[in-house]
BAMI-641186 format. One line per 10 residues: number of its first residue (from 1); their letters; for each residue x, y, z of N, C-alpha, C. Coordinates in steps of 0.02 Angstrom, whole numbers, plus 50000, padded with zeros to 5 digits. Example, Ala and Ser with C-alpha at 12.3 -4.5 7.8 and 13.67 -1.06 7.14 Angstrom:
2
1 = AS = 50660 49716 50390 50615 49775 50390 50660 49835 50390; 50642 49888 50354 50684 49947 50357 50645 50002 50394;
! end
This chain:
344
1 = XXXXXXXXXX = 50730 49406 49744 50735 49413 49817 50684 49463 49843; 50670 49513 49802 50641 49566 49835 50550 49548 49829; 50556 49518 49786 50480 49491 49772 50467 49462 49860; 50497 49427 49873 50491 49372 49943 50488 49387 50007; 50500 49476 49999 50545 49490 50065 50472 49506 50116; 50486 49478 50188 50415 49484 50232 50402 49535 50233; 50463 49574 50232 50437 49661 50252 50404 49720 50186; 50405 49673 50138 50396 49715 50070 50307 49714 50091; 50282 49789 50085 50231 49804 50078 50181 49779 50029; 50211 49755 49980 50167 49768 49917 50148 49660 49933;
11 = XXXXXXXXXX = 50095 49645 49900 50082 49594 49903 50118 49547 49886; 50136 49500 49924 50175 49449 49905 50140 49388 49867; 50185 49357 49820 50134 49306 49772 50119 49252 49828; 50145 49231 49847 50129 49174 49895 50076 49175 49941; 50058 49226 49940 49991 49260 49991 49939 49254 49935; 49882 49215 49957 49818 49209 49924 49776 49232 49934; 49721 49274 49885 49680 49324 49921 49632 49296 49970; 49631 49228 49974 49583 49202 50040 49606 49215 50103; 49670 49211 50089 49716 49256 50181 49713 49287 50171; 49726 49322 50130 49716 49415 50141 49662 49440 50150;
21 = XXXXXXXXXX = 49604 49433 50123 49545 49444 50134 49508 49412 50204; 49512 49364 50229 49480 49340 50295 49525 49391 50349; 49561 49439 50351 49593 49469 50389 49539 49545 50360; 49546 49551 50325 49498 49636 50303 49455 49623 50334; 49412 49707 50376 49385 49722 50381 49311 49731 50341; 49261 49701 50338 49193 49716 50295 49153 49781 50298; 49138 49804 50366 49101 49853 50371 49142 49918 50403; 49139 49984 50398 49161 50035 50398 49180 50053 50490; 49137 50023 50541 49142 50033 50598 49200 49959 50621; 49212 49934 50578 49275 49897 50602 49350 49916 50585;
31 = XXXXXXXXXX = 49336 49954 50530 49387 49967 50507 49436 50040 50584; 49502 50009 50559 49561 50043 50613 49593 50092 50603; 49593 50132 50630 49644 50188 50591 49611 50249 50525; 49660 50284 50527 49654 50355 50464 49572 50352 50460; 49573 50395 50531 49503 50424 50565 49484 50491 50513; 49523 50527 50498 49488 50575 50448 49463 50569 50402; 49468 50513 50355 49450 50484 50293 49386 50427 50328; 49389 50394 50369 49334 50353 50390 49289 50407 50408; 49291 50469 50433 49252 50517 50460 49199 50539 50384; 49251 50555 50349 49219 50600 50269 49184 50508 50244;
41 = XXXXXXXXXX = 49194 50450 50241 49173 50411 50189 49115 50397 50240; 49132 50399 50313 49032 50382 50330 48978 50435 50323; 48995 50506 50308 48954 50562 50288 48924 50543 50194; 48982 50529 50153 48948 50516 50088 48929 50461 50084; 48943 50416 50119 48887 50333 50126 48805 50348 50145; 48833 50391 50190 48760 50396 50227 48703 50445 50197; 48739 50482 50169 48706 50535 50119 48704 50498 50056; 48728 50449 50023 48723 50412 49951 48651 50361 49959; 48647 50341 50030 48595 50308 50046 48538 50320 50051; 48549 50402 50063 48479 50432 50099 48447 50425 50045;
51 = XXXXXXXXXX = 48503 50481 49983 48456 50500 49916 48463 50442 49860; 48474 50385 49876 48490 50323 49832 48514 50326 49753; 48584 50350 49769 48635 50381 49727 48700 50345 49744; 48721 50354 49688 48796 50311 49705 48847 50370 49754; 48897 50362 49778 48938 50403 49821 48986 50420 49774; 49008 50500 49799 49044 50518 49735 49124 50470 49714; 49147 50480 49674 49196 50436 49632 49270 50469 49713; 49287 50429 49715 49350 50431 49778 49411 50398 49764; 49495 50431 49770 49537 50428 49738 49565 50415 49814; 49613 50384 49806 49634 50346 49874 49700 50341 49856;
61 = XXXXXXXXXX = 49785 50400 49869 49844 50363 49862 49873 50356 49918; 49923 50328 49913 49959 50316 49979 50013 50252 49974; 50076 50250 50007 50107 50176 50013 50059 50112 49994; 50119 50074 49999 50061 50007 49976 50049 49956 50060; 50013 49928 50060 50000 49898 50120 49950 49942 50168; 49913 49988 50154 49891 50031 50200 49821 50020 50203; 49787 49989 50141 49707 49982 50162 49663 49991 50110; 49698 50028 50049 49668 50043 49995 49621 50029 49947; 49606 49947 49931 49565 49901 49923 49525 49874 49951; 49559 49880 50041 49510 49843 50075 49438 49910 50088;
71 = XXXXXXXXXX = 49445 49965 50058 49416 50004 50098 49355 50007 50022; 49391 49997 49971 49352 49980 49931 49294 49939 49933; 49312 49872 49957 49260 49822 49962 49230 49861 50022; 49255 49888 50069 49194 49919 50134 49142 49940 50109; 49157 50016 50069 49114 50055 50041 49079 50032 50002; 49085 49972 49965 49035 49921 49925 48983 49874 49983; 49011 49878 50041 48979 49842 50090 48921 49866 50107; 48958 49939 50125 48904 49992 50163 48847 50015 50109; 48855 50024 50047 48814 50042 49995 48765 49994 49968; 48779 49930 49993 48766 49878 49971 48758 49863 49910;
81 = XXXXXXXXXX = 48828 49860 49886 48829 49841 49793 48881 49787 49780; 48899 49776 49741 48961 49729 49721 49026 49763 49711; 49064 49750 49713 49130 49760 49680 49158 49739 49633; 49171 49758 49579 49208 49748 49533 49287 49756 49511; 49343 49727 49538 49402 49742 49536 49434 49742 49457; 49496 49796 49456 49554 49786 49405 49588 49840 49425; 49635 49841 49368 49686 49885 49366 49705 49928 49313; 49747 49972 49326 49780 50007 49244 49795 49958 49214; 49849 49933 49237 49893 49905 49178 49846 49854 49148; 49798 49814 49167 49724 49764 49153 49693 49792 49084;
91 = XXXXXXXXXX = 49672 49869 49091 49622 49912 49045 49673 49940 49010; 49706 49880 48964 49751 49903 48896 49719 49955 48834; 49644 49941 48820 49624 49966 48782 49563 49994 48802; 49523 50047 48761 49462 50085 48771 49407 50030 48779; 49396 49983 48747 49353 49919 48741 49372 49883 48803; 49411 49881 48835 49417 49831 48877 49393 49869 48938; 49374 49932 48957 49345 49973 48991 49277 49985 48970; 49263 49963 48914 49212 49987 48893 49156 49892 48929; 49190 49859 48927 49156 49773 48925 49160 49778 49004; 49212 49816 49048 49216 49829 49110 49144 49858 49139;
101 = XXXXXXXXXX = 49145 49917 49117 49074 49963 49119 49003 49950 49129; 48997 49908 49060 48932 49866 49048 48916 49818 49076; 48944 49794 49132 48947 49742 49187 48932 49769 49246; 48918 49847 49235 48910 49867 49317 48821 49879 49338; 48818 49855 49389 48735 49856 49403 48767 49932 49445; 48682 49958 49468 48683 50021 49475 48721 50024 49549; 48746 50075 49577 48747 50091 49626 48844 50056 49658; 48842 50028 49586 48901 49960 49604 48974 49989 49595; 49037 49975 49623 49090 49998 49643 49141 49964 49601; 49174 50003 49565 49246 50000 49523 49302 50032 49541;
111 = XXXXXXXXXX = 49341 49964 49570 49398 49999 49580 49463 49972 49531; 49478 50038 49532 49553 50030 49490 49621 50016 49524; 49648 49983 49514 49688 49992 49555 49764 50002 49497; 49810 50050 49556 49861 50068 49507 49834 50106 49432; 49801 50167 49447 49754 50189 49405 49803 50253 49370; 49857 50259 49406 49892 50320 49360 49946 50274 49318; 49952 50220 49302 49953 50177 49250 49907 50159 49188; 49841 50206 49198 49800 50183 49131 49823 50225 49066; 49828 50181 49027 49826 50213 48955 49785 50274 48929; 49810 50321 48904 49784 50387 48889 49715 50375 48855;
121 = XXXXXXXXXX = 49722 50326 48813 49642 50318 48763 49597 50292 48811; 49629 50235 48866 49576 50226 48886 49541 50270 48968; 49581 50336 48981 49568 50377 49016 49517 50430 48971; 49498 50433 48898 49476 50457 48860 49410 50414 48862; 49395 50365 48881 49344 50339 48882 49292 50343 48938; 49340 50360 49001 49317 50368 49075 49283 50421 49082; 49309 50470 49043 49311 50537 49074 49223 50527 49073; 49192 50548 49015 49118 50529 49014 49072 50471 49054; 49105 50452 49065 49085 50378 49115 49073 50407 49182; 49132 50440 49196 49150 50468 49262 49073 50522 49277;
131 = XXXXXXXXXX = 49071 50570 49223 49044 50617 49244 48943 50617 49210; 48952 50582 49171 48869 50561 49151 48859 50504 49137; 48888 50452 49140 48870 50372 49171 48877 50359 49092; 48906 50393 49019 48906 50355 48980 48949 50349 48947; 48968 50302 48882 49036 50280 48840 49011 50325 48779; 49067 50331 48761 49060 50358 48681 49117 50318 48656; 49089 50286 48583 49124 50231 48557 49131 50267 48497; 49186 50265 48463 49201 50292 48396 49177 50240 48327; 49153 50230 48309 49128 50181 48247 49173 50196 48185; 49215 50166 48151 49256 50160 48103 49275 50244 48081;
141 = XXXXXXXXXX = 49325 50269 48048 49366 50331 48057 49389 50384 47999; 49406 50416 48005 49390 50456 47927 49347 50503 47918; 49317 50517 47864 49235 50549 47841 49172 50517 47862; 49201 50457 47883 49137 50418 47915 49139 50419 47969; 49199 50430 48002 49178 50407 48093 49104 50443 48137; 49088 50398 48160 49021 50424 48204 49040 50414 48270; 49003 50429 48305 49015 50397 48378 48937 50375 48422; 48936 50336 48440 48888 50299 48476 48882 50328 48558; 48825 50323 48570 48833 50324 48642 48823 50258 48673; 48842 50223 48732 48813 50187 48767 48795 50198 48848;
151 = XXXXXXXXXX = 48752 50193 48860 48729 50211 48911 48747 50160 48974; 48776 50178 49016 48792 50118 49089 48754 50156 49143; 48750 50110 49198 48728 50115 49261 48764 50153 49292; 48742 50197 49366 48757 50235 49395 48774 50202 49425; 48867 50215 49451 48935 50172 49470 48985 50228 49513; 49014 50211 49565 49064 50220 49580 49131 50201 49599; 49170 50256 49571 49255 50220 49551 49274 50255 49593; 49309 50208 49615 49381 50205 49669 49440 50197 49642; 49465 50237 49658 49535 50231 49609 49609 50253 49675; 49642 50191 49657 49704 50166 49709 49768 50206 49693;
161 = XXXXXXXXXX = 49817 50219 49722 49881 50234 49661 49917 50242 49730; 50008 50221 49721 50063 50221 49754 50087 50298 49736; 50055 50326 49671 50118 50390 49645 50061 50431 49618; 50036 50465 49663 49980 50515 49641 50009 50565 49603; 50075 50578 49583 50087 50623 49564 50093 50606 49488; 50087 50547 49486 50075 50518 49408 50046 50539 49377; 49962 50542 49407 49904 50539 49406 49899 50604 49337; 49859 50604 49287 49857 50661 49238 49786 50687 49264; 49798 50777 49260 49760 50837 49317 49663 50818 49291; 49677 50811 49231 49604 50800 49209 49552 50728 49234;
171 = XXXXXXXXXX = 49590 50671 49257 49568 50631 49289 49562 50633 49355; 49608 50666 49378 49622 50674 49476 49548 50720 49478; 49545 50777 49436 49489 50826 49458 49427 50804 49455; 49421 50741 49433 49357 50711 49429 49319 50672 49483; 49382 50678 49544 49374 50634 49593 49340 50684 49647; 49291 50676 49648 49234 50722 49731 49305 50711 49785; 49315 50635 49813 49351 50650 49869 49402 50614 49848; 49465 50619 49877 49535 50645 49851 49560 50643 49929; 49595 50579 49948 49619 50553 50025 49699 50527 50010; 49724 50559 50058 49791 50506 50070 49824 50482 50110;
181 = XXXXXXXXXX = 49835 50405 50103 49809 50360 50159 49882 50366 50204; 49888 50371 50265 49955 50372 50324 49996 50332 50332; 50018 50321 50351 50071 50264 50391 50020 50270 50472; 50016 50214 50494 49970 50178 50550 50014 50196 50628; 50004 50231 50675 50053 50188 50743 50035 50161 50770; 50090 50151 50818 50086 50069 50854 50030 50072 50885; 49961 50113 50915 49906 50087 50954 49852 50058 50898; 49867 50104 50835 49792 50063 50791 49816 50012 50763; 49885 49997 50761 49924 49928 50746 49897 49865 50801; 49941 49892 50852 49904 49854 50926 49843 49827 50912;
191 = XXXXXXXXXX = 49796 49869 50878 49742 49829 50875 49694 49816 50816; 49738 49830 50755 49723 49788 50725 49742 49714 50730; 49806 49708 50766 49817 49652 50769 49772 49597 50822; 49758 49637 50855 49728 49615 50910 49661 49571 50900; 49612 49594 50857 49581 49597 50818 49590 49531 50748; 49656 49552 50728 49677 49494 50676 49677 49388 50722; 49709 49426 50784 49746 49363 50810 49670 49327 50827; 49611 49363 50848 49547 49334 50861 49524 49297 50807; 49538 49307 50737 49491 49269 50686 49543 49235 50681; 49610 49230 50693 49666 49172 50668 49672 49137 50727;
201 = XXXXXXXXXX = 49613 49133 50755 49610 49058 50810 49663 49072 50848; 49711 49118 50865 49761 49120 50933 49746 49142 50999; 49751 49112 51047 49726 49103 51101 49749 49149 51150; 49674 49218 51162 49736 49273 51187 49786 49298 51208; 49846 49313 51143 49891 49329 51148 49896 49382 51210; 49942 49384 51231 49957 49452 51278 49961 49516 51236; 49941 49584 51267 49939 49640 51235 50026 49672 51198; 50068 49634 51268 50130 49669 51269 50159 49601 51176; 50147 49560 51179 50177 49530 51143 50156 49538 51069; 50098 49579 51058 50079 49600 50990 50101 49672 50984;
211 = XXXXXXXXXX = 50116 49721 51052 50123 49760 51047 50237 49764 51003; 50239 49715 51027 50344 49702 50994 50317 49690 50933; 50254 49649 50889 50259 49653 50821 50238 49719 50799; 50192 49747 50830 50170 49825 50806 50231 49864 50784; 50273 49842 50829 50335 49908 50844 50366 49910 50779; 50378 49842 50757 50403 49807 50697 50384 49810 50634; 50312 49830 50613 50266 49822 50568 50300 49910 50509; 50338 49927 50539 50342 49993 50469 50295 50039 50484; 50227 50027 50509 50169 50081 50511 50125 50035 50469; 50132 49982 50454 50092 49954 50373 50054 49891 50405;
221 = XXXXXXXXXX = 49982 49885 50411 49953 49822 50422 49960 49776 50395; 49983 49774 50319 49983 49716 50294 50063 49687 50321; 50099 49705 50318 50160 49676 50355 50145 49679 50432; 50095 49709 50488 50086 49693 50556 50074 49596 50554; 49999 49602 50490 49957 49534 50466 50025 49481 50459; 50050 49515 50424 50096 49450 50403 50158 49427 50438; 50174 49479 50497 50215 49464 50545 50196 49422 50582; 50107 49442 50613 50078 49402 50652 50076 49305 50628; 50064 49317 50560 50034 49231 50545 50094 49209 50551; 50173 49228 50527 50231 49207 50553 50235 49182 50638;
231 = XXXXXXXXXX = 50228 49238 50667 50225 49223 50728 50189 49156 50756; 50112 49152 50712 50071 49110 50765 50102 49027 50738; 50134 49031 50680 50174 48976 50655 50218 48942 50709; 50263 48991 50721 50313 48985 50731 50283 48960 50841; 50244 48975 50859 50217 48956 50912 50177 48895 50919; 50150 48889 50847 50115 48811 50859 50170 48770 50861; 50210 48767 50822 50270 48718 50819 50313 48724 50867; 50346 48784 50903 50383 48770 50943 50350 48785 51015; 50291 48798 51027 50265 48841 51086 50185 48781 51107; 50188 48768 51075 50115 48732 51082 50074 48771 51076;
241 = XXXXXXXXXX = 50060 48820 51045 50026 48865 51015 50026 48950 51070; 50050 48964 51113 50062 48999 51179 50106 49051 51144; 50099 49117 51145 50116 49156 51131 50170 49195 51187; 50209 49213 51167 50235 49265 51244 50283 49312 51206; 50315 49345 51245 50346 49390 51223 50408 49355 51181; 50431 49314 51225 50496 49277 51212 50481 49250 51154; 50438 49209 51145 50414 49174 51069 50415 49229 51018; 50383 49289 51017 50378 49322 50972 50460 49376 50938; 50473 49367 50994 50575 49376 50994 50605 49332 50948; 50585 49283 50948 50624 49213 50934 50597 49204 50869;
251 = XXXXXXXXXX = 50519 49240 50851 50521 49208 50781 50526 49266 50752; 50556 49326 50771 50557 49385 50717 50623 49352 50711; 50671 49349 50764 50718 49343 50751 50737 49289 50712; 50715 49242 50701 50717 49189 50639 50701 49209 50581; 50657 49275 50578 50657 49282 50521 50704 49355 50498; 50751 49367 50539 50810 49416 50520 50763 49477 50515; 50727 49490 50589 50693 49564 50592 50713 49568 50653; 50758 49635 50662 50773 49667 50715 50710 49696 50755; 50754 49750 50793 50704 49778 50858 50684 49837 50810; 50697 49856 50744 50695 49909 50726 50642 49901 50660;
261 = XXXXXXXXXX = 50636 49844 50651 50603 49828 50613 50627 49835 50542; 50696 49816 50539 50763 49788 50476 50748 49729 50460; 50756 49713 50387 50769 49632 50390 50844 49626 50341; 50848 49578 50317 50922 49550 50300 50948 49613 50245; 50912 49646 50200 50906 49686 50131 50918 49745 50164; 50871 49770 50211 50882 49829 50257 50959 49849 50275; 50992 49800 50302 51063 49801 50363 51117 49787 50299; 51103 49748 50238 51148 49738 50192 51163 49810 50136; 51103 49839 50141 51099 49907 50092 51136 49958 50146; 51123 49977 50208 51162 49994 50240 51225 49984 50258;
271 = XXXXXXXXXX = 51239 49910 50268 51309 49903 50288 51368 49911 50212; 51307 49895 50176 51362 49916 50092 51387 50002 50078; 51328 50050 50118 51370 50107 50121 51407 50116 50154; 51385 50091 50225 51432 50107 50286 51523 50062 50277; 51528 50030 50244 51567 49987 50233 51642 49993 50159; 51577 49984 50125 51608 49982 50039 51632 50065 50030; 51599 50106 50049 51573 50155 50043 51582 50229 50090; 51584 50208 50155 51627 50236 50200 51567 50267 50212; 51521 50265 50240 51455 50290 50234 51418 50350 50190; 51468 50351 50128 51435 50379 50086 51457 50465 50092;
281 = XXXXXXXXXX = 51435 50497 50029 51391 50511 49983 51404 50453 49920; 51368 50421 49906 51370 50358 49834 51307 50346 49803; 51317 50347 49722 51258 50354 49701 51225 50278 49700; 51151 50296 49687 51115 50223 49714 51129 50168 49658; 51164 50192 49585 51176 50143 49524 51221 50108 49574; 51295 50117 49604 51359 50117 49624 51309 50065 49657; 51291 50064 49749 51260 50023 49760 51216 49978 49756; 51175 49962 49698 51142 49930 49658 51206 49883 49654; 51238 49900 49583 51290 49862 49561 51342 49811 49618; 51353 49840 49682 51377 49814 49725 51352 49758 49762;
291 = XXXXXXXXXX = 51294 49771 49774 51233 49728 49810 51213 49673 49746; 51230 49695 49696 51204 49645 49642 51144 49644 49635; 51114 49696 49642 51041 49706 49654 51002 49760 49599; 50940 49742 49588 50916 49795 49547 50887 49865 49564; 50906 49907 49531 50903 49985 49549 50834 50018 49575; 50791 50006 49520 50699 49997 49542 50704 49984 49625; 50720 49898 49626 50706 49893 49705 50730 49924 49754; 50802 49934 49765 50806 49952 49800 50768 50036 49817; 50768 50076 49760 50721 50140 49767 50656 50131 49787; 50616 50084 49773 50549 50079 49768 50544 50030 49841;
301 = XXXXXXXXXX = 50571 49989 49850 50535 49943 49904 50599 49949 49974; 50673 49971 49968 50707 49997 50013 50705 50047 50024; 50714 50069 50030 50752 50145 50017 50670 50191 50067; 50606 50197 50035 50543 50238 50064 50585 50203 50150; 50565 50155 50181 50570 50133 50235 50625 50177 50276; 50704 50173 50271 50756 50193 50289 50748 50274 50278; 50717 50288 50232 50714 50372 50240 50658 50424 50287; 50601 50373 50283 50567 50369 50358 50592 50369 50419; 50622 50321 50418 50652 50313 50485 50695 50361 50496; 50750 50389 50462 50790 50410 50482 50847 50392 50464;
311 = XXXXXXXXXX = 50875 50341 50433 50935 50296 50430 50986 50328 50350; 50934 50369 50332 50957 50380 50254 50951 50447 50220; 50979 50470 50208 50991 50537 50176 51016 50551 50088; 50962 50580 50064 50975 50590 49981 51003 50652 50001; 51050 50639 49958 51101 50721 49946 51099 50726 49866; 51126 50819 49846 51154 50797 49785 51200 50756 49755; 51247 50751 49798 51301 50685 49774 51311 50635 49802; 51221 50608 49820 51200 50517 49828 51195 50496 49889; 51159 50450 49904 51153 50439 49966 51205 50432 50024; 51160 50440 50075 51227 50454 50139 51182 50421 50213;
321 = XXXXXXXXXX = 51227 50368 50253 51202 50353 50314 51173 50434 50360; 51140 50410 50403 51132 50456 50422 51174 50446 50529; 51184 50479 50568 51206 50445 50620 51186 50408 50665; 51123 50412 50649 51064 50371 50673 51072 50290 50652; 51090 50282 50582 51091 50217 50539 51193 50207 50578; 51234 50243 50570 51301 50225 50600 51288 50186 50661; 51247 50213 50717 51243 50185 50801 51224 50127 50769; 51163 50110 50747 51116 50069 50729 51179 49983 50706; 51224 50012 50662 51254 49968 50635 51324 49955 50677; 51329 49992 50716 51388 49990 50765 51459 49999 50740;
331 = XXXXXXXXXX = 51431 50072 50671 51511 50086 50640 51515 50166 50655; 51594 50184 50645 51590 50269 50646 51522 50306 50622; 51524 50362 50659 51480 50401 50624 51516 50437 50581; 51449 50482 50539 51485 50516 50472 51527 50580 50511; 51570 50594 50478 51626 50655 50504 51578 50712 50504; 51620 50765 50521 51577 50833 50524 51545 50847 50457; 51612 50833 50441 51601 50872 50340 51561 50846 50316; 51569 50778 50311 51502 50732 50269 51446 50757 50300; 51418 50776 50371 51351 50791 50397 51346 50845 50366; 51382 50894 50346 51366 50966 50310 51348 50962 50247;
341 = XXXX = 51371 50891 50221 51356 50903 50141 51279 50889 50141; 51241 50868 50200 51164 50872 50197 51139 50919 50182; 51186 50975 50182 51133 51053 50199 51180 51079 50157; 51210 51059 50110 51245 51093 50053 51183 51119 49988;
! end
């Protein structure tokens, strides 16, 4: 279920990188949003260019859905090099980083993605890569081991991650710049979408009617994107392609997204505390097990959202509505006492 859900940040399988990608941004002056980091990456573009040098190696964490890849291929845009994609979990072994490497023409961009997932040996291989463009290969072991050098092209790595705190200190320090990416509001939403609805052939939408999916979007473009192509669906077929406010009402609401930007997983994880639970303090196994649901998800892909907002409170003895999430659901709020055990 959670794999499917519209509002899950993280890429959904059903999404092909040909939609996802005809929605990214190519060049750096299109790109929307998290102005401080677009500020610092057009100073080392423009300085990598002058002295025709690669730009230093740039570590990028943040939620998922926020831009992280796409900003990758930018900076490959603006530098004019290629991109080369993978991931940790991809670069199982030192060799398989090493066949990665030797594929890079000069000046050319590697990004990792999910990079505080790489294997220790083969973070042992980087490190030198990272900092003098070469591999050192160990040749058979013992009294004999030697080590080889191989020499690669002058490259820069981009490296992605959801949990920077993963990240081990000797690889993070290797990174020149070191960004972490925001949650979006509703005006650079507004127009990214705005922006989106022009290359997806919709026929200017009204401002106010992208502005109800903005509201909706979490802070996260890739769920604004994917609210929108819902939407323009849901208008060809029932709208004759005509957008309005009311249409865009009608197809969140078909797809069980409130004004708050909840969907069915959202109001059920809630209403299981507020309910089963009496709004809590209950630990998240307890509701897992209740929901019939797995523990991971709900921490990892529920749970960030509702504690943003407001709706959810970790205590020491387990989660707790907050009175914000009570109005919301139209049950008691928590008693005095329970609000105190926040600040216990």
């Amino acid at each position: 279920m959670a794999t499917e859900r519209l509002m899950n940040p993280a890429t959904l399988p059903t999404e092909t990188d040909q939609s996802a990608n005809a929605l990214r941004p190519t060049r750096i002056d299109e790109y929307i949003g998290q102005r401080d980091l677009i500020e610092r990456l057009s100073i080392a573009i423009q300085a990598g260019r002058q002295r025709a040098e690669p730009m230093e190696h740039v570590l990028l964490h943040g939620p998922p859905g926020l831009g992280k890849t796409t900003l990758a291929h930018v900076i490959a845009n603006e530098m004019g090099s290629k991109v080369h994609a993978t991931s940790g979990p991809a670069l199982a072994r030192g060799t398989d980083l090493v066949a990665t490497l030797t594929r890079l023409e000069a000046n050319d961009v590697l990004f990792i993605d999910e990079i505080h997932r790489l294997p220790v040996a083969v973070e042992e291989f980087i490190y030198p890569a990272m900092e003098d463009f070469r591999i050192d290969v160990t040749i058979d072991s013992g009294l004999h081991a030697q080590t080889v050098q191989i020499n690669c092209k002058p490259f820069t790595l981009i490296g992605a991650t959801t949990r920077a705190g993963l990240l081990s200190a000797p690889l993070r320090s290797r990174f020149g710049l070191v960004h972490h990416l925001r949650y979006y509001d509703s005006r650079d939403l507004l127009k990214i979408l705005m922006r989106s609805s022009g290359i997806l052939g919709m026929a200017s939408p009204p401002e106010s009617s992208m502005a109800i999916i903005a509201g909706r979007s979490r802070g996260t473009p890739r769920i604004a994107n994917r609210l929108l192509r819902r939407v323009r669906d849901f208008a060809d077929v029932r709208a004759k392609g005509k957008v309005s406010d009311d249409i865009v009402e009608r197809a969140l609401e078909l797809e069980g997204i409130d004004h708050l930007g909840l969907d069915e997983l959202d109001r059920s994880y809630l209403g299981t505390i507020a309910t089963i639970y009496e709004g809590g303090p209950v630990g998240l196994e307890a509701v897992a097990a209740t929901m019939n649901q797995d523990v991971g998800t709900l921490e990892d892909v529920v749970e960030p959202f509702l504690l943003q907002s407001g709706f959810l409170a970790r205590t020491r003895r387990g989660r707790m509505l907050t009175r914000a999430a009570a109005e919301h659901l139209g049950v008691d709020t928590p008693t005095a006492a329970e609000a105190d055990a926040l600040f216990d």
